[in-house]
ZANUTOR-443865 format. One line per field, with one value per residue (C-alpha): residue number from 1; residue in three letters; x, y, z negated. Coordinates in pm, whole numbers, plus 32768, in hexadecimal, padded with zeros to 4 digits. Example, Ala and Ser with C-alpha at 12.3 -4.5 7.8 and 13.67 -1.06 7.14 Angstrom:
! ZANUTOR-443865
pos: (1 2)
code: (ALA SER)
x: (84CE 8557)
y: (7E3E 7F96)
z: (7CF4 7D36)
! end
This chain:
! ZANUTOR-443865
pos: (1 2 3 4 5 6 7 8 9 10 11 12 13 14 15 16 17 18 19 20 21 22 23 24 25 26 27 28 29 30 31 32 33 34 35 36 37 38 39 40 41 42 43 44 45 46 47 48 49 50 51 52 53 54 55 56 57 58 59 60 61 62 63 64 65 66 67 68 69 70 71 72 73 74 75 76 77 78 79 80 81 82 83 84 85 86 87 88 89 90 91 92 93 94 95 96 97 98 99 100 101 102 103 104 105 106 107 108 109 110 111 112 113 114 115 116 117 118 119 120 121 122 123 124 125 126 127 128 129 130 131 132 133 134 135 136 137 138 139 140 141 142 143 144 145 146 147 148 149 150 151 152 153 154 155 156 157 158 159 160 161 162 163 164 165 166 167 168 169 170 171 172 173 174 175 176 177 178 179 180 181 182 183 184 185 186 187 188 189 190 191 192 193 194 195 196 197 198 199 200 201 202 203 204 205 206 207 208 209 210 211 212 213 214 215 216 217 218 219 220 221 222 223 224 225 226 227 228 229 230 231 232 233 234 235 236 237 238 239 240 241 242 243 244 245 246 247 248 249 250 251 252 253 254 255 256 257 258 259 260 261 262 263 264 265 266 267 268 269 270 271 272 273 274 275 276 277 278 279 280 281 282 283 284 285 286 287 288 289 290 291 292 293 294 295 296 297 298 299 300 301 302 303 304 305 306 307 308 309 310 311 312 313 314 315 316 317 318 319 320 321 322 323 324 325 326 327 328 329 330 331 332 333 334 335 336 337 338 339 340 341 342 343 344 345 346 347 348 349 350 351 352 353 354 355 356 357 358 359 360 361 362 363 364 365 366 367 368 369 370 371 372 373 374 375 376 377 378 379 380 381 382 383)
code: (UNK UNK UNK UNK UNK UNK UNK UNK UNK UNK UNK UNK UNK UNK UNK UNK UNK UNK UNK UNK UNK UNK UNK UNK UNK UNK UNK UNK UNK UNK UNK UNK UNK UNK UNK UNK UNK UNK UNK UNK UNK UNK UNK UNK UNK UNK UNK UNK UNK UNK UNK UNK UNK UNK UNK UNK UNK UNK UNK UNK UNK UNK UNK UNK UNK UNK UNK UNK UNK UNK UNK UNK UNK UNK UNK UNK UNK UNK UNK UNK UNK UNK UNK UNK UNK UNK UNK UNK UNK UNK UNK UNK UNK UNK UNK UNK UNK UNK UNK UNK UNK UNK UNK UNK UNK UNK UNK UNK UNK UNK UNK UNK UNK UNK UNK UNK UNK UNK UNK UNK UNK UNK UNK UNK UNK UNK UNK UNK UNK UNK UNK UNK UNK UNK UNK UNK UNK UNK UNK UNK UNK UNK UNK UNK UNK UNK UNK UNK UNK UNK UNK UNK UNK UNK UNK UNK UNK UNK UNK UNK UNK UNK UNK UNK UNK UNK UNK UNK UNK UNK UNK UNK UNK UNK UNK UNK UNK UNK UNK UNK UNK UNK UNK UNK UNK UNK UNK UNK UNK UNK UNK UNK UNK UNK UNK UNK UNK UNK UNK UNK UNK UNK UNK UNK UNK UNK UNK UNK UNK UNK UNK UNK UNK UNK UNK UNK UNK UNK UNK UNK UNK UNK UNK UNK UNK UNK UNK UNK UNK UNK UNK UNK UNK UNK UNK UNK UNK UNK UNK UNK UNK UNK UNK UNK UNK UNK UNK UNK UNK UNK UNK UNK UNK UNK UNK UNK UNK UNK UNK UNK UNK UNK UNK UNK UNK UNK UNK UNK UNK UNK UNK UNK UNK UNK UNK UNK UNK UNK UNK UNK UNK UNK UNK UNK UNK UNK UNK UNK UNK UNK UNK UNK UNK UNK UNK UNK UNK UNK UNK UNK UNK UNK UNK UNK UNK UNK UNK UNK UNK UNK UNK UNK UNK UNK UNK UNK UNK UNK UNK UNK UNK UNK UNK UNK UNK UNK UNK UNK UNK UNK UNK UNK UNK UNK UNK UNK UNK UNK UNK UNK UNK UNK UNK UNK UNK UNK UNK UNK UNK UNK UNK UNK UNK UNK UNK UNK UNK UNK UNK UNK UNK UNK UNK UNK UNK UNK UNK UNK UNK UNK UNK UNK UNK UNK UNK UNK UNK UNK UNK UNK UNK UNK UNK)
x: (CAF7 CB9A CC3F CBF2 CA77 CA51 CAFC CA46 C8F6 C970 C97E C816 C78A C7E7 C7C4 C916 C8DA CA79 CBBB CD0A CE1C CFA1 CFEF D073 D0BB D042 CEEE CEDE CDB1 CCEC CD55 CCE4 CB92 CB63 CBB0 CA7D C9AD C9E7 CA63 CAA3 CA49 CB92 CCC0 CE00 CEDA D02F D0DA D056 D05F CF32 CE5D CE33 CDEF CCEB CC42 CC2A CB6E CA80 CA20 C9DA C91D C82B C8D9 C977 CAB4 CBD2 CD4F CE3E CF97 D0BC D1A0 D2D3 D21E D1B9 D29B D22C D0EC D11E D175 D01C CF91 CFF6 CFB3 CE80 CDCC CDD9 CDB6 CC99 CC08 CBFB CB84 CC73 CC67 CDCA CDF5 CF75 CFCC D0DC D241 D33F D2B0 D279 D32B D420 D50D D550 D609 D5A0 D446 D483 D545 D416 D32C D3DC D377 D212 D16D D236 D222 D0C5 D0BD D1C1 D0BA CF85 CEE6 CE22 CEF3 CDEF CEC0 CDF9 CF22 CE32 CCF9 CC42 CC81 CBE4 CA95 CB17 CB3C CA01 C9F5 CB3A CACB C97D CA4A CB29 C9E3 C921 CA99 CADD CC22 CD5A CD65 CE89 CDD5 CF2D CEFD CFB5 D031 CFCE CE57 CE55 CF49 CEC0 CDC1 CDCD CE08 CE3E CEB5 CDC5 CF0F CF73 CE72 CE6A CF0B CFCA CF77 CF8B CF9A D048 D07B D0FE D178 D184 D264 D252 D32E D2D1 D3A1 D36F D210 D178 D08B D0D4 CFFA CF1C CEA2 CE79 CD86 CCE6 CC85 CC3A CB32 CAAA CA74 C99A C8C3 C89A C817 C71F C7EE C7C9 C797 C92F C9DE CB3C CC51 CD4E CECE CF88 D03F D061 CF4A CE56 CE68 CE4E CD03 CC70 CCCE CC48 CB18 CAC9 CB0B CA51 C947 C8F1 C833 C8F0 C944 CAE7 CB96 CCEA CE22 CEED CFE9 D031 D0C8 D0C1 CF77 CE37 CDE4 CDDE CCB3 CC2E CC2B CBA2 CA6C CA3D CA18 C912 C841 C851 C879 C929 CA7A CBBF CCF7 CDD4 CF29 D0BA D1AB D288 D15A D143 D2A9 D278 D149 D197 D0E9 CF88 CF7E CF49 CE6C CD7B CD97 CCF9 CC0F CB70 CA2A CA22 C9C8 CB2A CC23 CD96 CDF9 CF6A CFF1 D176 D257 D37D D3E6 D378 D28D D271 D3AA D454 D43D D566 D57B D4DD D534 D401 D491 D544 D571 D43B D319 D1C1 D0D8 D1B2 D19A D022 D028 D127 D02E CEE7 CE51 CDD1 CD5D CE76 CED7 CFC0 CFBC D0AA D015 CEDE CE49 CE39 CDC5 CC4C CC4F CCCB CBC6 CAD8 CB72 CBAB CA5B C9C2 CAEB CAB6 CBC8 CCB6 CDF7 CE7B CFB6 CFC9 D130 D16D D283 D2F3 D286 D166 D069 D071 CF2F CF0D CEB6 CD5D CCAC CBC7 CC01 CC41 CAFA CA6A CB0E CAA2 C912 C941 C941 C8C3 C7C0 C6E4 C713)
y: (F063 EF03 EEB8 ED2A ED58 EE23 ECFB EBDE ECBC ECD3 EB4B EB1E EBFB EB89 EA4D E9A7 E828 E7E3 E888 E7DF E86D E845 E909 EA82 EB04 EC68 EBE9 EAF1 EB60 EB3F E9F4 E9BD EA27 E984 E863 E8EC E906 E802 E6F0 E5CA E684 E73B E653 E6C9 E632 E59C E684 E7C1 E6F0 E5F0 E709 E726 E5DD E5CE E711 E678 E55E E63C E718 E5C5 E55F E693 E759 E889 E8BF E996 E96F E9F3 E9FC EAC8 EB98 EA9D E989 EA01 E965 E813 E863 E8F6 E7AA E709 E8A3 E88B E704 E6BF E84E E8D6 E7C1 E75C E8A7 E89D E999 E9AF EADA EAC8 EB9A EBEA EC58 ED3E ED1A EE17 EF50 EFC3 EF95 EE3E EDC7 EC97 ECD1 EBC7 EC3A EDB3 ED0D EC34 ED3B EE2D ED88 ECDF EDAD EDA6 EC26 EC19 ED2F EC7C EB63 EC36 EC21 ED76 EE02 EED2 EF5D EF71 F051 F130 F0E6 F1CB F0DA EFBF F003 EFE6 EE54 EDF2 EE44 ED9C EC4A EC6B ECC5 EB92 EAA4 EB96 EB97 EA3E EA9B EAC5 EBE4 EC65 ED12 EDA3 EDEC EE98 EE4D EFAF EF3A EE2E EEF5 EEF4 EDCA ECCE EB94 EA4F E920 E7F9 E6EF E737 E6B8 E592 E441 E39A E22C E134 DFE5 DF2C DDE9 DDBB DC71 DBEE DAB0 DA7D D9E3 DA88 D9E2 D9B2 DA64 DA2B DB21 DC5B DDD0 DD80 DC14 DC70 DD91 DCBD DBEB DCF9 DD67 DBE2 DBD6 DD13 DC9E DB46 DBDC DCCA DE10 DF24 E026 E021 E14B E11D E1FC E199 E20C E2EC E25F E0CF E07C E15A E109 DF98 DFE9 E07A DF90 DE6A DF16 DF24 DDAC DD71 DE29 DE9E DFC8 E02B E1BA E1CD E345 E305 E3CE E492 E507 E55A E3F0 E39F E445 E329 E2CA E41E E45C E310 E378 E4F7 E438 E329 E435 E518 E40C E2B8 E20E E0C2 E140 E04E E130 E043 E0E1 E05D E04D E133 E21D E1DE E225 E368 E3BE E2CE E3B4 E3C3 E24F E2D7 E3D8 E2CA E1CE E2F2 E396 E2AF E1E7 E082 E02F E0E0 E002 DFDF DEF6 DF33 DE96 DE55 DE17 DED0 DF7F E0EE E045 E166 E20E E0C9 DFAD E07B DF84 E043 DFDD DF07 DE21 DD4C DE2D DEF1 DE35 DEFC DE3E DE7B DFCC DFF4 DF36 E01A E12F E0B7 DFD4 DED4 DDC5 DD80 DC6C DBFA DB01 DAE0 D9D5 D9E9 D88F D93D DAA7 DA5C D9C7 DB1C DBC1 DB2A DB8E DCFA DD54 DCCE DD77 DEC6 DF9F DE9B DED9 DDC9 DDA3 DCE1 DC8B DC69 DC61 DDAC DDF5 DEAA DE11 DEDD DFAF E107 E254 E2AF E36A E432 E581 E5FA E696 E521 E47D E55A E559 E3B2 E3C6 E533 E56A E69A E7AB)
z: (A462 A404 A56A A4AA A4B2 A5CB A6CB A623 A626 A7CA A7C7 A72C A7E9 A94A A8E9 A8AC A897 A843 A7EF A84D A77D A6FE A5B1 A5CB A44A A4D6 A505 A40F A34C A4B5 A503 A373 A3E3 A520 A45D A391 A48B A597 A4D1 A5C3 A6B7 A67B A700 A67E A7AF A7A3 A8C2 A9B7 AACF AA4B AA04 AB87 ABAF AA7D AB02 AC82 ABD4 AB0F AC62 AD37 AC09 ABF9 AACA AA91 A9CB A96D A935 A82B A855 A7E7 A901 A8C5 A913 AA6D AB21 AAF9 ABD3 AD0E ADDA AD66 AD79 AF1E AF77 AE76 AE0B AF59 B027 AFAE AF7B ADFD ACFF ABDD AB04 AA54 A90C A8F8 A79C A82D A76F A780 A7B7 A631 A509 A592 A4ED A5BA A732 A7E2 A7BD A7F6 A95D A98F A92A AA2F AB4B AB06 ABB7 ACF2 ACE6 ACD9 ADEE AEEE AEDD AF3E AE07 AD84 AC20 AB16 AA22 A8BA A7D4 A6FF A681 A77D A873 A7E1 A8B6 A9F5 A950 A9CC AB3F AB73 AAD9 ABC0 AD18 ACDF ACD5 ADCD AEFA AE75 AE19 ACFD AC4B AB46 A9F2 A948 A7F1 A764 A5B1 A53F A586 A465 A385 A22D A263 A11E A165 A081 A10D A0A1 A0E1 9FA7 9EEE 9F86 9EFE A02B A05B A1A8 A1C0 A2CE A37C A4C7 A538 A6AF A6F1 A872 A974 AAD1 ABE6 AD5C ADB5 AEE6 AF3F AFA0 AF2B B072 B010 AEB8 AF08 AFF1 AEC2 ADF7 AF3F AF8F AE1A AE06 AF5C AE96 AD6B AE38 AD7E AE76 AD57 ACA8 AD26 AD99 AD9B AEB6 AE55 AF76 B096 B126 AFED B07C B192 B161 B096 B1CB B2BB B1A5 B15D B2CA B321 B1D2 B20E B0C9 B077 AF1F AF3C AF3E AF1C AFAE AF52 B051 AFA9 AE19 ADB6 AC5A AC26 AC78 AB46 AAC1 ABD7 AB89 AA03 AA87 AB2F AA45 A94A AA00 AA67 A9A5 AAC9 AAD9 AB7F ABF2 AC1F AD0D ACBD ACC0 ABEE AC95 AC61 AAFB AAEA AB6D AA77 A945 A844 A91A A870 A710 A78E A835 A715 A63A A719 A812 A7C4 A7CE A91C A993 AA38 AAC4 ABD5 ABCD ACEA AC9B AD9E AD31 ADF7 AEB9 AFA0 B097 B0A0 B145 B00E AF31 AE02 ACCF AB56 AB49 AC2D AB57 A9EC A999 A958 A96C A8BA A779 A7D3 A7DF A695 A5F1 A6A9 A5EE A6D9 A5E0 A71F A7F1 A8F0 AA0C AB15 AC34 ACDC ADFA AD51 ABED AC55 ACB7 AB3A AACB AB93 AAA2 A982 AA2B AA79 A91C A818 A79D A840 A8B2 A94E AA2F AAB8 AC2B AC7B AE00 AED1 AF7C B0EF B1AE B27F B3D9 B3C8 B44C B3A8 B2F3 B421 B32D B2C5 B160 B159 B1DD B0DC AFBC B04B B018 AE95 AE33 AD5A AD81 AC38)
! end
């Protein structure tokens, strides 16, 4: 039995819509042929950490999905595993090709690969260990009890399952080409409008236009907030999924939903956020349809942990870094006269990323009064 076949053949058959992955050279020839199979439908992710946010997206949007990940890259998802997986009650069925338990050469993953399953464990998460071959049928029932609990589950695999698979790397066939052009020449001085009158443009402007369809994707903390006070006084009936905790990963949930359901999607995220999750850029400018879009609300600085000044403030510039990301439409405006212009140009660009430059500070709204289970209901999409 090719341990290859028989996981992909698990996949089909209960009815696998996507598969998140980062590369493992012990189970290369399966990421090969999920790459086969699923095509797009396979997104190779930038970091761990996204993959949680992608896969949150994919469950509000009706589909079903599994990650792959290697054992030293674990680490990187057990804050957005607590605040964003098991907060909201999320399935995740997380395929762990296990390093450092056969044949390693390498010690950092025979330390990492020591204490997986212990991590995985001191978070509450169920472990099946697949080492042999004869355990490849107990595959199945663990992928359906993390979709039937609504819960994470750890898959380790272990290397000796794919040793002596052929594999040939298509890259090398390949002839490498890009072309690029990036230039932005912008002045932004003195803005004045803070993140809570620019997203109460961004609201007036979808109650002027009649949209009560665009889903929005509200990022953790003071914005959140904001968006639920504004959508309130606004009175609009657009469906918003607000974070409560996980910062850095909105747009990857935006990109998860706008994926599963074509939906026309506006991930309103920061660029502290963005600094925290630079790569999910790439991984939207590839993977999300056309009707996918970031309202990046710059302020620079940490708007929720007190205003801390952040690089963007005055050094790092965003935009260029969506360009430099693959965001062929970008824009900026720092000034409450220009942004309802913008707007326009927003909502009729195929994925557009704009950057809104405000000055730091929080309007004083109180705390979302749903619960996560509340918030989740607001945008889910039955399976």
């Amino acid at each position: 039995m090719e341990a290859t076949g028989f996981i992909t053949g698990v996949l089909k058959g209960l009815k696998i819509d996507h598969v998140l992955s980062l590369p493992c050279d012990r189970v290369k020839t399966l990421l090969a042929k999920l790459d086969d199979i699923y095509g797009e439908r396979h997104i190779h992710l930038s970091r761990e950490e996204e993959g949680l946010g992608i896969a949150a997206g994919l469950f509000a949007g009706g589909k079903r999905y599994a990650l792959f990940i290697q054992s030293s890259g674990v680490g990187n998802i057990f804050g957005a595993l607590m605040t964003l997986i098991k907060t909201y009650r999320i399935p995740l069925p997380i395929f762990v090709s296990h390093r450092g338990i056969y044949k390693e050469k390498i010690l950092p993953q025979v330390l990492m690969g020591e204490v997986t399953e212990d991590l995985f464990k001191a978070c509450g998460v169920p472990v099946v260990k697949v080492y042999d071959k004869s355990a490849l049928p107990i595959i199945p029932k663990a992928v359906e009890e993390a979709f039937r609990k609504r819960e994470p589950i750890a898959i380790l695999l272990s290397p000796i399952l794919f040793e002596g698979e052929e594999y040939e790397n298509p890259v090398f066939g390949k002839e490498r080409e890009k072309i690029v052009s990036v230039k932005v020449e912008k002045d932004i001085k003195n803005p004045d409008m803070r993140r809570f009158e620019a997203v109460a443009e961004l609201f007036s402007f979808l109650k002027e236009k009649g949209d009560k369809d665009t889903v929005l994707f509200a990022n953790i903390g003071f914005p959140a907030r904001e968006v639920y006070h504004l959508k309130k006084f606004f009175s609009i009936g657009n469906p918003v999924f607000y974070m409560l905790g996980s910062l850095g990963l909105v747009s990857s949930i935006a990109l998860g939903y706008s994926v599963a359901t074509g939906k026309s999607v506006v991930s309103i995220d920061g660029d502290g956020s963005l600094l925290m999750n630079t790569g999910t850029l790439a991984t939207c400018s590839n993977y999300a349809p056309q009707n996918f879009r970031i309202f990046c609300v710059d302020n620079g600085t940490w708007g929720s942990t007190g205003d801390q000044e952040n690089f963007n403030f005055s050094k790092v510039d965003v935009e260029v870094v969506a360009k430099g990301m693959g965001f062929k439409n970008t824009s900026s405006v720092w000034k409450r006269h220009g942004l309802k212009e913008k707007l326009e140009w927003f909502f009729t660009s195929d994925k557009p990323f704009l950057q809104v430059v405000v000055n730091p500070g929080n309007e004083k709204v109180g705390t979302i009064p749903l619960s996560p289970e509340e918030i989740l209901r607001e945008v889910k999409v039955d399976s």
